[in-house]
MARKOLVEX-5955 format. One record per residue (C-alpha): residue number from 1; residue in three letters; z negated, y negated, x. Coordinates in pm, 1 decimal, padded with zeros to 6 digits. Layout:
<recs>
<rec pos="NUM" code="ALA" up="Z" north="Y" east="X"/>
...
</recs>
This chain:
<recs>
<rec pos="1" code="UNK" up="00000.0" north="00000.0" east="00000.0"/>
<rec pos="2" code="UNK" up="-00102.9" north="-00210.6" east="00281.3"/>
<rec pos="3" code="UNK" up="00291.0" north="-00173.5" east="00472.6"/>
<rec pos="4" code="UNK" up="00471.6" north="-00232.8" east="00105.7"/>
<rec pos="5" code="UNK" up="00251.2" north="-00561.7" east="00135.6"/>
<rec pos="6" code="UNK" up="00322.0" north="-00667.3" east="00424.4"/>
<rec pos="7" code="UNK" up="00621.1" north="-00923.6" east="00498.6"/>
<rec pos="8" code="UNK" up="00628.2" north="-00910.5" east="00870.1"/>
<rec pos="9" code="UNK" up="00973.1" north="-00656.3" east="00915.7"/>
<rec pos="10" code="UNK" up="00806.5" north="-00501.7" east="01229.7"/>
<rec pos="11" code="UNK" up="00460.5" north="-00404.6" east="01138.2"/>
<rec pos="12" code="UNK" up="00600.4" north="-00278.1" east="00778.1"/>
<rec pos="13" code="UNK" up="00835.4" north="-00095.2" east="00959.7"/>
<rec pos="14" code="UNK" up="00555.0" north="00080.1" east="01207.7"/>
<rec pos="15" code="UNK" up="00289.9" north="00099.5" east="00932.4"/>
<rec pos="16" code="UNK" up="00580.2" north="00296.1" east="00726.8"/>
<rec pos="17" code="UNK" up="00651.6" north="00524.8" east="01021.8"/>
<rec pos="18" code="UNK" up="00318.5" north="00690.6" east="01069.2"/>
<rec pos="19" code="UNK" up="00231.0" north="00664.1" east="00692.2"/>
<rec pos="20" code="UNK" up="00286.8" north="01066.4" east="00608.9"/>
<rec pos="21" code="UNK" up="00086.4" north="01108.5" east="00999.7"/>
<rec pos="22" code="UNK" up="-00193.2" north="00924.9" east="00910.0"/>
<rec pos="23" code="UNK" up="-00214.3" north="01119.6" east="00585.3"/>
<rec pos="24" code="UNK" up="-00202.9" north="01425.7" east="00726.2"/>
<rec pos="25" code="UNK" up="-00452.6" north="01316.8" east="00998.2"/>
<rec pos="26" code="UNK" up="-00747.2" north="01250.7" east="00775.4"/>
<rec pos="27" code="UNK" up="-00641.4" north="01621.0" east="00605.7"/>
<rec pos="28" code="UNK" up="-00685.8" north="01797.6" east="00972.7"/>
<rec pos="29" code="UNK" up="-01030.1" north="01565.6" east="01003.9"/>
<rec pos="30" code="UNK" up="-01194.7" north="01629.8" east="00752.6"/>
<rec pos="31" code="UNK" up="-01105.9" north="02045.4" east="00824.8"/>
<rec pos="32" code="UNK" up="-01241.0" north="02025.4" east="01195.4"/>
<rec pos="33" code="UNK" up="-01491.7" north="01862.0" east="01071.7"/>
<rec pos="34" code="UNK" up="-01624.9" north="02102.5" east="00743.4"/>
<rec pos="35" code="UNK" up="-01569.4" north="02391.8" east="01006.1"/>
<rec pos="36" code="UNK" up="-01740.1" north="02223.8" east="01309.1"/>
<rec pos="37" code="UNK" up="-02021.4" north="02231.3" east="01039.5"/>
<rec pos="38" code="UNK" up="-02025.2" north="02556.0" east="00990.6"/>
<rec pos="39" code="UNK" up="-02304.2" north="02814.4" east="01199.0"/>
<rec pos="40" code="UNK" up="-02037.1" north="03052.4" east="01202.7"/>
<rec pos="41" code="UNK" up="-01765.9" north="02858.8" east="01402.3"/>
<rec pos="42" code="UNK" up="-01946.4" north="02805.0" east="01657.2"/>
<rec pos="43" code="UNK" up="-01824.9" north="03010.4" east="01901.7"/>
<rec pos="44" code="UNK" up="-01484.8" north="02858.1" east="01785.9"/>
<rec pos="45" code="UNK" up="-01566.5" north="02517.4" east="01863.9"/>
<rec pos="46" code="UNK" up="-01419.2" north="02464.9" east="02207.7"/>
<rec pos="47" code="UNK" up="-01070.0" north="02610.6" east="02048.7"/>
<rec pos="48" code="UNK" up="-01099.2" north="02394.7" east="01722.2"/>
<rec pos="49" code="UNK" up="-01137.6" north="02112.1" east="01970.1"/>
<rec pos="50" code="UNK" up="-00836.9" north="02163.7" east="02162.5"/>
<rec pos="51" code="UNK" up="-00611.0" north="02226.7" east="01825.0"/>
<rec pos="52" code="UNK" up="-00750.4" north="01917.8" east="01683.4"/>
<rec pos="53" code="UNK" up="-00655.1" north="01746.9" east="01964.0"/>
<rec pos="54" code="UNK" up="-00342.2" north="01908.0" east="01980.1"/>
<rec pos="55" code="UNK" up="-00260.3" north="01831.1" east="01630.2"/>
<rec pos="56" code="UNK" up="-00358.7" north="01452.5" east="01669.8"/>
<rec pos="57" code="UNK" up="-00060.0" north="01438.6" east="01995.2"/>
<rec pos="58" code="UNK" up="00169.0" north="01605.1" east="01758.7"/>
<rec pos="59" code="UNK" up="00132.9" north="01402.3" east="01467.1"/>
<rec pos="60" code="UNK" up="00140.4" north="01044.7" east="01707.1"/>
<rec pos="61" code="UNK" up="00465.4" north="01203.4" east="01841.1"/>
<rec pos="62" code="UNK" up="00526.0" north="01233.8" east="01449.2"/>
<rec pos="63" code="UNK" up="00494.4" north="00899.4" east="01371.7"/>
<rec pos="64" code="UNK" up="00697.2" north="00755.0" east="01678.3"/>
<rec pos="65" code="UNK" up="00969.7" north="00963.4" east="01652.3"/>
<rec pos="66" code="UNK" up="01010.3" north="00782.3" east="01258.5"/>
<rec pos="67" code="UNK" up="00963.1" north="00452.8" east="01450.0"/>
<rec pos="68" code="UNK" up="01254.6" north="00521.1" east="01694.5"/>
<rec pos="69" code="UNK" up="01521.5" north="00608.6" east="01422.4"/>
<rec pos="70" code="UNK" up="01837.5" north="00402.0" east="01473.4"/>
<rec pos="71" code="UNK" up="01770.8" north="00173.5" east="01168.0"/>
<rec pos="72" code="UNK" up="01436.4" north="00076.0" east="01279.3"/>
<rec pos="73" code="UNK" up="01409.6" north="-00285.5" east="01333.4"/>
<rec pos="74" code="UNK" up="01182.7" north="-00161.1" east="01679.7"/>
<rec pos="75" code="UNK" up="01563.7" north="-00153.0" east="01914.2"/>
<rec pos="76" code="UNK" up="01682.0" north="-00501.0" east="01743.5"/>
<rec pos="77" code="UNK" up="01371.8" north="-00674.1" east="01833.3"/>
<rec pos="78" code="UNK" up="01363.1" north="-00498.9" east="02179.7"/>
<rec pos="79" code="UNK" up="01730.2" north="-00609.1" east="02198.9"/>
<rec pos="80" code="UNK" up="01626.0" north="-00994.7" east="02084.5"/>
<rec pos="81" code="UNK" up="01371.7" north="-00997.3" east="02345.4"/>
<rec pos="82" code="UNK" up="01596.2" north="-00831.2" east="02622.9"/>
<rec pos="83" code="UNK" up="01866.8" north="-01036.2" east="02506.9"/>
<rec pos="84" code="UNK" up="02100.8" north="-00754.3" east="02472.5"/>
<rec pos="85" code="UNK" up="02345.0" north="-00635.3" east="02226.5"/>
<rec pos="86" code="UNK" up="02254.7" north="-00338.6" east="02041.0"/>
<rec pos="87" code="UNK" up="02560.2" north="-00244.5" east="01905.3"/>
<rec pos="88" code="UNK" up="02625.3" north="-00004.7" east="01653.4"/>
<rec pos="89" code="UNK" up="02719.3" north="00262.8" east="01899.0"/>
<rec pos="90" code="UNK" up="02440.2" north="00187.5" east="02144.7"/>
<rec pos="91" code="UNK" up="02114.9" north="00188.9" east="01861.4"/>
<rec pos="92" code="UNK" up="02240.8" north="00577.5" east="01736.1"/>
<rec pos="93" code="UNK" up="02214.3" north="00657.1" east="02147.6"/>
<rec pos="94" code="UNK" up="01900.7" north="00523.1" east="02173.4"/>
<rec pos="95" code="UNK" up="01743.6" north="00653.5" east="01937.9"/>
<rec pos="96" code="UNK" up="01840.9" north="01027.5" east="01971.3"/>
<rec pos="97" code="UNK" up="01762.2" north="00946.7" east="02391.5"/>
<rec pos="98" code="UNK" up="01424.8" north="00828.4" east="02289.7"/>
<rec pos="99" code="UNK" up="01363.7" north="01089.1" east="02041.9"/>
<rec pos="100" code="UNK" up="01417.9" north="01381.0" east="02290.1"/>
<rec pos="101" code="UNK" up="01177.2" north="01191.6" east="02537.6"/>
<rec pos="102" code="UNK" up="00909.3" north="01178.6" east="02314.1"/>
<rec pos="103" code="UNK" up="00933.9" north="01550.9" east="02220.4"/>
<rec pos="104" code="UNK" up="00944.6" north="01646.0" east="02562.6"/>
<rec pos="105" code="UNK" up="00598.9" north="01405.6" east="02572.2"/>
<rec pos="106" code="UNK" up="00435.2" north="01577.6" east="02329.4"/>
<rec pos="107" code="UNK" up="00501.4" north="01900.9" east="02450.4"/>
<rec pos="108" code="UNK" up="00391.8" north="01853.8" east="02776.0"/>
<rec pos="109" code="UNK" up="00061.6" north="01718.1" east="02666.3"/>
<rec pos="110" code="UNK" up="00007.7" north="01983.8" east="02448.8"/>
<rec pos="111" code="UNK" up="00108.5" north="02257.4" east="02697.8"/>
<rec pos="112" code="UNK" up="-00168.2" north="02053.2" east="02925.7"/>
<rec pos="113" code="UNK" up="-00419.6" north="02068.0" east="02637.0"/>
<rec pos="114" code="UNK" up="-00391.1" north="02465.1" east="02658.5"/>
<rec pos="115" code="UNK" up="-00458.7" north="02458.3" east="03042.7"/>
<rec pos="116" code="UNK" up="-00087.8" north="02566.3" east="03095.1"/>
<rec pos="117" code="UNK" up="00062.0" north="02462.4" east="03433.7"/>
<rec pos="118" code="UNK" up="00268.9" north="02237.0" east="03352.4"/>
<rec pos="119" code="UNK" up="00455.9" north="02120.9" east="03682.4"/>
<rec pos="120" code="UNK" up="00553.6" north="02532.5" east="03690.7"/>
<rec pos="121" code="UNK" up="00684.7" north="02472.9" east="03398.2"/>
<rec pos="122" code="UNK" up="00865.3" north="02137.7" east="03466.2"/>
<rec pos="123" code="UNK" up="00988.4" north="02302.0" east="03789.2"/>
<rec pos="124" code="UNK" up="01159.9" north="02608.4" east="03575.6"/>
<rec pos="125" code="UNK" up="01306.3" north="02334.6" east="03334.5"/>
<rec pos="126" code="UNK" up="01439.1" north="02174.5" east="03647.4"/>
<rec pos="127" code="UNK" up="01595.9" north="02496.2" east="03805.6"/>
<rec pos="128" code="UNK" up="01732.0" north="02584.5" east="03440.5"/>
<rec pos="129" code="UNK" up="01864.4" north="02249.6" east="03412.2"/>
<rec pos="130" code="UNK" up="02057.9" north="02349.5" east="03744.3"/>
<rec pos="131" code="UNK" up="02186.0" north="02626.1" east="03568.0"/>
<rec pos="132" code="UNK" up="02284.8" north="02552.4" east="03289.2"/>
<rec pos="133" code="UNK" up="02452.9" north="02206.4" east="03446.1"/>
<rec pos="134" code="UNK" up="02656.6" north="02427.1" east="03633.6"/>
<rec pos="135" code="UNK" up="02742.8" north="02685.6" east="03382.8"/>
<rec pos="136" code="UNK" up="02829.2" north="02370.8" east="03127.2"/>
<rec pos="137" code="UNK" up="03033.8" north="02149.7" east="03345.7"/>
<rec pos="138" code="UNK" up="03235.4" north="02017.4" east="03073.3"/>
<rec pos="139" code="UNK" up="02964.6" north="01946.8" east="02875.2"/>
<rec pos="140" code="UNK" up="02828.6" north="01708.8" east="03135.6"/>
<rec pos="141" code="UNK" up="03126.7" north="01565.9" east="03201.4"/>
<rec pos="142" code="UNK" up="03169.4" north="01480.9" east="02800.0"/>
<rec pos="143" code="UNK" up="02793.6" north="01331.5" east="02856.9"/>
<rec pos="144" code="UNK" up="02846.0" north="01108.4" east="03125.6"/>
<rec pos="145" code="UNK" up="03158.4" north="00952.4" east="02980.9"/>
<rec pos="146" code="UNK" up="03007.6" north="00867.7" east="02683.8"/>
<rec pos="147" code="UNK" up="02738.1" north="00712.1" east="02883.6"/>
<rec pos="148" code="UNK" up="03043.3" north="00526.5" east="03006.9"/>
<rec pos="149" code="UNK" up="03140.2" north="00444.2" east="02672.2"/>
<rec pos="150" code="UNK" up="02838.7" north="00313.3" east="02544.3"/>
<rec pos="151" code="UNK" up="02781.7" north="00072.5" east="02854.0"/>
<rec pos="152" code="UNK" up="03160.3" north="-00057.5" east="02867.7"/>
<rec pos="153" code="UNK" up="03188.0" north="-00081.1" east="02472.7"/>
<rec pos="154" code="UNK" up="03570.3" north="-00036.8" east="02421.2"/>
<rec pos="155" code="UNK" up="03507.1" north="00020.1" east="02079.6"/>
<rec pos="156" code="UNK" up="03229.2" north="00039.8" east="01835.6"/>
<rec pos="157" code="UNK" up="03190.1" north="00222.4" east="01488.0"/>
<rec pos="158" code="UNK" up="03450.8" north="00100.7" east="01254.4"/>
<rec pos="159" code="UNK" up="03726.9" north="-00022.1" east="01462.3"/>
<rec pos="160" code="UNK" up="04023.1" north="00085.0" east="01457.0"/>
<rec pos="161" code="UNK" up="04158.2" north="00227.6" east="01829.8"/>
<rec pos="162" code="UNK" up="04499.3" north="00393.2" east="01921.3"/>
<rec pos="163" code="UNK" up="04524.6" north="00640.8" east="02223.1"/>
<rec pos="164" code="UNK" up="04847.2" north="00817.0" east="02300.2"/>
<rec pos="165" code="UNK" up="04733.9" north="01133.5" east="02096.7"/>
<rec pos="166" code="UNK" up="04529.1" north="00922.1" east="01808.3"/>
<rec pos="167" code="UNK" up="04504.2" north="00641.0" east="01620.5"/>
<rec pos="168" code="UNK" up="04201.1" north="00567.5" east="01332.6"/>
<rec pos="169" code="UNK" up="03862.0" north="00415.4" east="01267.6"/>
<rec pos="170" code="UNK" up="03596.6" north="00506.1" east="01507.1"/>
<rec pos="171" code="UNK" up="03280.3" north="00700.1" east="01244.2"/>
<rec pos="172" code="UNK" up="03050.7" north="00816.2" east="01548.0"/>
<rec pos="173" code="UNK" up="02982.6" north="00923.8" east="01923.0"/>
<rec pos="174" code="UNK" up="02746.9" north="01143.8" east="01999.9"/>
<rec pos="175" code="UNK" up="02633.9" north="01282.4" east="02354.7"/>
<rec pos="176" code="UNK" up="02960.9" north="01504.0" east="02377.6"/>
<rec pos="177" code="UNK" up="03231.0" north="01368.8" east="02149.5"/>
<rec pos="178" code="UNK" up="03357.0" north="01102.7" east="01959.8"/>
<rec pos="179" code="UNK" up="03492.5" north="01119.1" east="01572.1"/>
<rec pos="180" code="UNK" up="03814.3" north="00932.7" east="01509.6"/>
<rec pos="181" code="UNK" up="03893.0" north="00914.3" east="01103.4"/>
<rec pos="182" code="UNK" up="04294.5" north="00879.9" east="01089.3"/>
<rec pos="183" code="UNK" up="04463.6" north="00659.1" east="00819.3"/>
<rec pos="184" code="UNK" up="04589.1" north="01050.3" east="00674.1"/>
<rec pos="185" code="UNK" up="04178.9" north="01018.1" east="00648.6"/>
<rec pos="186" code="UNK" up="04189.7" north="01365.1" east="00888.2"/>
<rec pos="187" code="UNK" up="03830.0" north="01382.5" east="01124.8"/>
<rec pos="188" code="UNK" up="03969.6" north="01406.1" east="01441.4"/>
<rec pos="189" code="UNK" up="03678.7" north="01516.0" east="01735.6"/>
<rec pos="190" code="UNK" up="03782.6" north="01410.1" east="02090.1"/>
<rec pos="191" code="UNK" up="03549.0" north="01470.7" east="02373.4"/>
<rec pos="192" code="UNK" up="03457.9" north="01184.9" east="02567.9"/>
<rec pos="193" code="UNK" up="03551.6" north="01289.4" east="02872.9"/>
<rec pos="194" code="UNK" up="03939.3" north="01302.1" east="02726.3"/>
<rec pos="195" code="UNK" up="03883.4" north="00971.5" east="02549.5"/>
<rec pos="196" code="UNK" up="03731.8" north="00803.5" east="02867.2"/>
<rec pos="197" code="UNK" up="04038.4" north="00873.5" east="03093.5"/>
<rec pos="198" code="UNK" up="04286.4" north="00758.9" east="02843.9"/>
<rec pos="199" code="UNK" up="04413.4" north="00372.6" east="02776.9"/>
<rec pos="200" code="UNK" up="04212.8" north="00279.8" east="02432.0"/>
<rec pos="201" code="UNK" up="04390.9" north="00013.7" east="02214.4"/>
<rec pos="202" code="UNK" up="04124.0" north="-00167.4" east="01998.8"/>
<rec pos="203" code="UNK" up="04308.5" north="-00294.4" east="01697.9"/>
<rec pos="204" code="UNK" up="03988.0" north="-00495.0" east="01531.6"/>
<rec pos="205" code="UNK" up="04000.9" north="-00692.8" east="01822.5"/>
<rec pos="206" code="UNK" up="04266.7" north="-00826.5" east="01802.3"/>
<rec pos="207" code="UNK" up="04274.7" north="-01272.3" east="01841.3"/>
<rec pos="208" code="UNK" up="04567.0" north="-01224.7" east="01640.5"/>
<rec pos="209" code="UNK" up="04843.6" north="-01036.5" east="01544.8"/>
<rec pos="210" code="UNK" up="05224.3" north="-00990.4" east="01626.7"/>
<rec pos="211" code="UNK" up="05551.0" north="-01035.7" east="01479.2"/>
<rec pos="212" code="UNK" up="05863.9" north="-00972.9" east="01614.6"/>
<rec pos="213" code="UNK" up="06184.9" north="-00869.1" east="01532.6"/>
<rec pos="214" code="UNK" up="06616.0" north="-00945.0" east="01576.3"/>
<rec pos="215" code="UNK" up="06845.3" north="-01084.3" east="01296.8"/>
<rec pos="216" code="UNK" up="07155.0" north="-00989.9" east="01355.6"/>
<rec pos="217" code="UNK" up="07487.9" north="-01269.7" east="01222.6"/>
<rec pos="218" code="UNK" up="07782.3" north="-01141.1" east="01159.3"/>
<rec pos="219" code="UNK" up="08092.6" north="-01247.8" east="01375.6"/>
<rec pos="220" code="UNK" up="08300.3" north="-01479.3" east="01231.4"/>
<rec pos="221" code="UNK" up="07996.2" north="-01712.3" east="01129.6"/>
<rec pos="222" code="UNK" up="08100.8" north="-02068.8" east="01235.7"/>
<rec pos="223" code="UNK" up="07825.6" north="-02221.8" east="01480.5"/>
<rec pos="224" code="UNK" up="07712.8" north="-02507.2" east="01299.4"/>
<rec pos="225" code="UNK" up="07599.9" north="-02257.1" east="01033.8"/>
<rec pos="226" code="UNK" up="07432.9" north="-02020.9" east="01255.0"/>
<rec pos="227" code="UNK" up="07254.4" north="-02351.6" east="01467.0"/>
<rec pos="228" code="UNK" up="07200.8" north="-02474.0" east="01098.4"/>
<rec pos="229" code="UNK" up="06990.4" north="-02111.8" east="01060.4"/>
<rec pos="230" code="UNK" up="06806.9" north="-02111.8" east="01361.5"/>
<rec pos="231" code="UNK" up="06683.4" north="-02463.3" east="01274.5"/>
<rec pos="232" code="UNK" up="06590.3" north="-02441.9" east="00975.2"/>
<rec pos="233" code="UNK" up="06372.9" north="-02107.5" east="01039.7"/>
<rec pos="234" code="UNK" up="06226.4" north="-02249.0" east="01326.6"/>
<rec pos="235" code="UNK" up="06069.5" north="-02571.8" east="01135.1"/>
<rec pos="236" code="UNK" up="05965.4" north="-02339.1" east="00857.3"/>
<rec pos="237" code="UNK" up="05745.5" north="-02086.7" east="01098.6"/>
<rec pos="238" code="UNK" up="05673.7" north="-02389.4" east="01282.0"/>
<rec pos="239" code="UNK" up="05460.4" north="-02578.1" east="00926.2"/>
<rec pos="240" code="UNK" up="05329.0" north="-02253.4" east="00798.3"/>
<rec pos="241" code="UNK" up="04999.1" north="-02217.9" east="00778.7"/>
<rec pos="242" code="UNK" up="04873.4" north="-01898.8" east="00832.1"/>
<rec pos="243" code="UNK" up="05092.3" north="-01837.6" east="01201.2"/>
<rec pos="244" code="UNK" up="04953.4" north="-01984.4" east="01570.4"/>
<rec pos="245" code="UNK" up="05115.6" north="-02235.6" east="01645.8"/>
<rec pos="246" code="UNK" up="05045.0" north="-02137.0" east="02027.2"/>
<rec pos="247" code="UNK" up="05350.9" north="-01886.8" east="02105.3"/>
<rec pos="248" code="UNK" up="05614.8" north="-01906.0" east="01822.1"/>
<rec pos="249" code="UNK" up="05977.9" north="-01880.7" east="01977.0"/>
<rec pos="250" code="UNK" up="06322.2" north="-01845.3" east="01745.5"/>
<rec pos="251" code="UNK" up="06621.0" north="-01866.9" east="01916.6"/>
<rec pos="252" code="UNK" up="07005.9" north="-01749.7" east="01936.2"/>
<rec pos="253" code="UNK" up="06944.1" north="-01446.5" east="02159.9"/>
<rec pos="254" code="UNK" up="07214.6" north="-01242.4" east="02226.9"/>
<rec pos="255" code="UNK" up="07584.4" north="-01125.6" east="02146.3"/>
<rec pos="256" code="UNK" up="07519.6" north="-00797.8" east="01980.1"/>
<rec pos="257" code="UNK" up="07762.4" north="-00500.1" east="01931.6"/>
<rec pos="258" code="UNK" up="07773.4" north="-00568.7" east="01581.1"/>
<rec pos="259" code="UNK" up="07665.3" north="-00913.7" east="01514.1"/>
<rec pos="260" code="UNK" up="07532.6" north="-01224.5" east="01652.2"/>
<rec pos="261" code="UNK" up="07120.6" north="-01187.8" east="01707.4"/>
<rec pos="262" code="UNK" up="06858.4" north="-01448.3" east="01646.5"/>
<rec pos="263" code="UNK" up="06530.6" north="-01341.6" east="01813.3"/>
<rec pos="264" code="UNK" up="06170.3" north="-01409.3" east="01634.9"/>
<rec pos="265" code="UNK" up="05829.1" north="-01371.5" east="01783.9"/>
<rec pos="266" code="UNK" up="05538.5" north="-01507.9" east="01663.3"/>
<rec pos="267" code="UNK" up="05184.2" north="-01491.6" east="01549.9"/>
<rec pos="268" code="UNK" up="04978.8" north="-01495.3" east="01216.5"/>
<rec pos="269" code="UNK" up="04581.7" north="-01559.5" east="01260.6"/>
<rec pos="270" code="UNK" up="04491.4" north="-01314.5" east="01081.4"/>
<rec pos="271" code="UNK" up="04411.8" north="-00974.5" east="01220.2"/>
<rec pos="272" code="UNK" up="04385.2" north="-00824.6" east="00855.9"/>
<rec pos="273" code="UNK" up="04698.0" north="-00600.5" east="00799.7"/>
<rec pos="274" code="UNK" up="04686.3" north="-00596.9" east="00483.2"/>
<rec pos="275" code="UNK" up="04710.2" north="-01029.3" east="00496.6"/>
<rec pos="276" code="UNK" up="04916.7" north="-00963.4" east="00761.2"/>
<rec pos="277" code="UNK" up="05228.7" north="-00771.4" east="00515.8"/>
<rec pos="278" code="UNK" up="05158.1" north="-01017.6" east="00291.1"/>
<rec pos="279" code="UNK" up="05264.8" north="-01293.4" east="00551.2"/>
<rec pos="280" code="UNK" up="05517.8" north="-01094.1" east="00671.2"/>
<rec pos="281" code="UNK" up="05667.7" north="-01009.5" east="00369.6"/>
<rec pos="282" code="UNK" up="05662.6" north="-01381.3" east="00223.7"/>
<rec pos="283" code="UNK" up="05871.8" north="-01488.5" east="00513.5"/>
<rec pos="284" code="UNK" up="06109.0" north="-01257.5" east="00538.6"/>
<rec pos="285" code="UNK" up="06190.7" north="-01342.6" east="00157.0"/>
<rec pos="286" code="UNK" up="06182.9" north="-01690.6" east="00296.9"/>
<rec pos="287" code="UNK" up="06421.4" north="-01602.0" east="00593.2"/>
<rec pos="288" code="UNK" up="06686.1" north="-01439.2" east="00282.5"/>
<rec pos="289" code="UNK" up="06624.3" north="-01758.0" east="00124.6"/>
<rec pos="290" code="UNK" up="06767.5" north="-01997.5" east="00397.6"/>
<rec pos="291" code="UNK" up="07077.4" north="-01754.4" east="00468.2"/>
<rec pos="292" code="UNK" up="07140.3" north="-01771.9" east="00082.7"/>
<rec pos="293" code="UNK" up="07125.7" north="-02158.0" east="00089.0"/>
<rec pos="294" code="UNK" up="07356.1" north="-02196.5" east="00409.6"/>
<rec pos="295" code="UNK" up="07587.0" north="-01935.2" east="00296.6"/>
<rec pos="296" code="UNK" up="07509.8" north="-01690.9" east="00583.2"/>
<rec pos="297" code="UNK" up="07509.6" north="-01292.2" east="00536.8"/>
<rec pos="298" code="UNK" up="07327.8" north="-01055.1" east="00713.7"/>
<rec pos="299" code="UNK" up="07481.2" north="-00796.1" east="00969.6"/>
<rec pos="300" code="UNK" up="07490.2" north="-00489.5" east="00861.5"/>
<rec pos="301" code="UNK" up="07553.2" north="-00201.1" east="01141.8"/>
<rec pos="302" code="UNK" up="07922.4" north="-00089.1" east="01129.1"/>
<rec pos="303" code="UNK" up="08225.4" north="-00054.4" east="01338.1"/>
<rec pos="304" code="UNK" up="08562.4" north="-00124.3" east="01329.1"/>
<rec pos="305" code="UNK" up="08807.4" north="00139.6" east="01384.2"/>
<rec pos="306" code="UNK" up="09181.0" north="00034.2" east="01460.7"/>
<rec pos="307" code="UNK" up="09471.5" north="00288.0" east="01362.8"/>
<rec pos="308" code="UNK" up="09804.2" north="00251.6" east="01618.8"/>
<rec pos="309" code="UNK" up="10094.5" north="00340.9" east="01379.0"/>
<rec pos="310" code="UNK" up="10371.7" north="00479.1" east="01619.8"/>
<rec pos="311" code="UNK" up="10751.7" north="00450.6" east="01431.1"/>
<rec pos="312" code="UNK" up="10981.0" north="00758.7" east="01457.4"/>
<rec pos="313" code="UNK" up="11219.7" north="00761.2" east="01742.9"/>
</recs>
């Protein structure tokens, strides 16, 4: 009642963790201490001791591991006082790293709380870690480069990247491999050791976005006319509203095998593809408009084929 009361984000947020712990803490207390009461447990005592103890490491280790989950507000303050960016790639990584340290914690100090020898046992974890490192090469390998990953931040979850063998939205990375949802909405898992070594194209960052293309003229189309075009598309790109104004070039390019070419590149601001069809689309109608006015077609591919006719004799 106390954490639903409370308005600080933090405390609520670490009262609510170890809310279930603390429960279940004054449950084992009042047990140890009804049977550290009783005559008959006495010979028991030194054991009950070392479970209650036991039980009060496990259920601390309880309520941090709820603390550390990756929508805790505990990473964004630690990343506000840090001054780092937490990203939504880097809080999931965090957490699950912090959440294996604080089970391997626990279980140390309870091993210790049994009287078990515990740097034997840290030693064997050690020489298995050896072992298994070298049995699981490519699983190590997948680890570290999504260490690499994380720290260089080419992407984060929910943009949309292109490789040369996939394109999609980015839905997670884990210690091993990253999940790619294509725009067939197919889960595609690539380990991050493959992802790492490839050249990663990150769409949603894009500053803005590209248009390009060639108009072809047909031949025959007196100059004036085709100047007249090129004009009157360039001022029109050149007022819109929605392109950068920063690199926008249309120009008479090139004599074509089929027609006269006018080249267009330019820029809208907006990243959005959806906007960015829309743009696209309302100048191209544009573009059909001007030709119509000036009384200019558009080149169609086709060739010409010339028949000799040879008389008799």
């Amino acid at each position: 009642r106390f954490a639903a009361q409370s308005k600080v984000g933090f405390f609520h947020n670490v009262l609510s963790s170890f809310e279930k712990p603390l429960k279940l803490f004054f449950i084992f207390l009042g047990l140890f201490l009804a049977l550290n009461y009783l005559s008959v447990m006495a010979p028991y005592r030194p054991v009950l001791g070392q479970l209650f103890r036991s039980l009060i490491f496990i259920l601390i280790g309880w309520g941090f591991y709820h603390l550390t989950d990756a929508s805790s507000v505990l990473f964004s303050r630690l990343g506000q006082r840090l001054d780092l960016n937490l990203d939504k790639i880097m809080l999931p990584f965090l957490s699950k790293v912090s959440r294996v340290v604080i089970i391997l914690l626990v279980l140390i100090i309870v091993l210790e709380e049994w009287d078990y020898e515990v740097s034997g046992f840290i030693a064997g974890l050690g020489l298995g870690g050896l072992a298994v490192s070298l049995a699981a090469q490519d699983t190590l390998k997948n680890f570290l480069a999504g260490l690499v990953i994380i720290t260089e931040k080419p992407f984060t979850l929910g943009d949309w990247i292109e490789t040369a063998e996939i394109e999609g939205v980015v839905e997670d990375i884990s210690f091993r491999s990253t999940q790619v949802r294509t725009f067939a909405h197919s889960l595609v898992t690539v380990p991050n050791s493959v992802l790492a070594n490839q050249a990663i194209t990150n769409w949603t960052r894009m500053g803005k976005r590209r248009i390009t293309f060639h108009l072809g003229v047909p031949y025959g189309t007196p100059r004036y006319k085709l100047q007249k075009c090129v004009e009157r598309i360039r001022q029109y790109l050149e007022n819109h509203p929605y392109l950068d104004q920063e690199t926008l070039f249309v120009h008479f390019d090139r004599f074509g095998e089929n027609s006269m070419e006018i080249f267009l590149y330019f820029f809208t601001k907006t990243t959005n593809w959806a906007e960015w069809l829309a743009i696209k689309e309302e100048i191209n109608y544009k573009i059909m408009e001007i030709f119509e006015e000036e009384k200019v077609d558009i080149a169609i591919p086709s060739q010409t084929i010339y028949l000799e006719n040879k008389g008799e004799g």
